[in-house]
N, C-alpha and C positions, 0 to 999 in steps of 0.2 A: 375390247367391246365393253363401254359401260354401260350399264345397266342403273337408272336414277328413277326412282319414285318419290313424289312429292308427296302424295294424299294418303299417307298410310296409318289406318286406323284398323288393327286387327278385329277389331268387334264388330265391326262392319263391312268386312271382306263379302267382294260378289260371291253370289255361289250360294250361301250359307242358309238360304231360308229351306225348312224343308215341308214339301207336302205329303208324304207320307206314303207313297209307293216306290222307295229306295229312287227319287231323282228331286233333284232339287231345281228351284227356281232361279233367273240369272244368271249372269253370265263370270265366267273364273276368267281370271290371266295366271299364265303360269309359264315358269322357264324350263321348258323341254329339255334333258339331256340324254347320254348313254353312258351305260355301265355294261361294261362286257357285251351279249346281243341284245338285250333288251331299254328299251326306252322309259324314261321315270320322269317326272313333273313333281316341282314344287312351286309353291304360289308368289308370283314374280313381287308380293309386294314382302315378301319372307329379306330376298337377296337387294346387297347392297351395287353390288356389282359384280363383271366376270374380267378374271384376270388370266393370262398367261400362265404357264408353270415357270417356276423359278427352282432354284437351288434349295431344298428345306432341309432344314439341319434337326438331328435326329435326338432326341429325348430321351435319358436313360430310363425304367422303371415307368414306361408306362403301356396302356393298351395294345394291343399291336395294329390298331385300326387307328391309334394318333399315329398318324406319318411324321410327326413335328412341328418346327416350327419358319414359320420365314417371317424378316423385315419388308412388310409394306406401307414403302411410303412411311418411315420410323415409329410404325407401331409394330410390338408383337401382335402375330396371330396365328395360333393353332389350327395347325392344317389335318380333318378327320380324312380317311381314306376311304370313302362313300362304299364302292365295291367290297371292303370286308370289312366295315361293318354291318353290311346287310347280307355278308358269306355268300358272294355272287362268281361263280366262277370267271376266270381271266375272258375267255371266249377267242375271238381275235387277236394276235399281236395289237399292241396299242403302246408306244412307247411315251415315256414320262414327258417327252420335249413338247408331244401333242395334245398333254393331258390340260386341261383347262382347271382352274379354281375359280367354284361361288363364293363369294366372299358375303356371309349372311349379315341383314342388318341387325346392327347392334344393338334396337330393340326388343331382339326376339332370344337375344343369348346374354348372358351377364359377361364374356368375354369375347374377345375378337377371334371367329371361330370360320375357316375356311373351308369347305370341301373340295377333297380333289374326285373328279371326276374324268371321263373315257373322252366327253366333249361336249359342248353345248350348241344344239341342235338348230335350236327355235324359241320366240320369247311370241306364243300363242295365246288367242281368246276362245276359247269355249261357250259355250250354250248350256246350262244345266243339264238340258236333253240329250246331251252327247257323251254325259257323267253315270254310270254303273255305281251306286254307292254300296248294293246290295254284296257285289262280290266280295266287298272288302272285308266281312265275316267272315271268309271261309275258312280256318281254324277259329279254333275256339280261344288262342289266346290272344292277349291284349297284341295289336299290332298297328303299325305305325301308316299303315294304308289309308287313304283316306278313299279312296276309290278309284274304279279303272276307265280313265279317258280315252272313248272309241273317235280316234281320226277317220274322217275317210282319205283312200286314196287310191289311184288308179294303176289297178298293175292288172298288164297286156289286155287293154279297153277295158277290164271289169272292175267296179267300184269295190273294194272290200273296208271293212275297218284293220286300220291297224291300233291295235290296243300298248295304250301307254300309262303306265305304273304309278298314281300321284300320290306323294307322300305327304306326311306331316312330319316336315325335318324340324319342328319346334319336338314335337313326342322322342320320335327318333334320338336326336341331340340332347334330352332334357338330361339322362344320369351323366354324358358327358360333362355337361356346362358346369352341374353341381361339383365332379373332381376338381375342376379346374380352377 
């Protein structure tokens, strides 16, 4: 499943203007995935593309959230292990054959930086109105949340929100990218 964005100017991503009662104006895109039970978004113009899981070969002395490294397509690229680096418990079996890697683009990291992720869901457009930015203070320190995307969807005839996790994997990844 590739994933290709043509128009990608970070300073002008949808979403981003705000009016001042924790929602913002515009419409986001973003690439839906799972980690353990819970569902997380990151903004589809972030990733380069989504790749299968391959063979990654392990790294002495480093993190325990760099899973390694794989050759894609003859480049190195460091694969972070999404799930603990955000200390998310396993949840369901989910074995590595099934696990999907974002491969982010390469403007947003100084190196070729993959996440492995549980699966990748959905590549969805949002409504600002559909975005909770408020929650995303709820501790007090700096965190890599950007806000909680309320889906709707339909379970046994009733509408509810299902709430989905949207990061900012440029924050996230930043003390990463600088080791590397």
């Amino acid at each position: 499943m590739a994933i290709k964005s043509e128009e990608k100017n970070p300073d002008s991503a949808p979403g981003r203007t705000s009016i001042g009662d924790g929602k913002r104006q515009g419409s986001i895109q973003v690439v839906i995935f799972a980690l353990g039970e819970e569902q997380f978004a990151i903004d589809l113009f972030d990733v380069k593309e989504v790749v299968e899981y391959t063979t990654i070969t392990k790294l002495p002395n480093v993190p325990e959230y760099i899973r390694g490294i794989i050759d894609l397509r003859g480049e190195i690229t460091t694969i972070v292990d999404l799930k603990q680096r955000l200390h998310i418990a396993a949840g369901k079996a989910v074995t590595l054959e099934t696990s999907r890697i974002i491969v982010l683009d390469d403007k947003i990291t100084r190196s070729k930086i993959g996440i492995l992720v549980d699966d990748v869901t959905s590549v969805s457009t949002f409504e600002g109105g559909q975005v909770d930015y408020t929650s995303a203070s709820v501790s007090k320190e700096d965190t890599a949340i950007i806000g909680i995307i309320k889906k709707k969807v339909k379970v046994r005839e009733k509408e509810v929100n299902e709430l989905i996790i949207w990061i900012d994997i440029k924050k996230l990844l930043g003390d990463i990218d600088s080791e590397l």
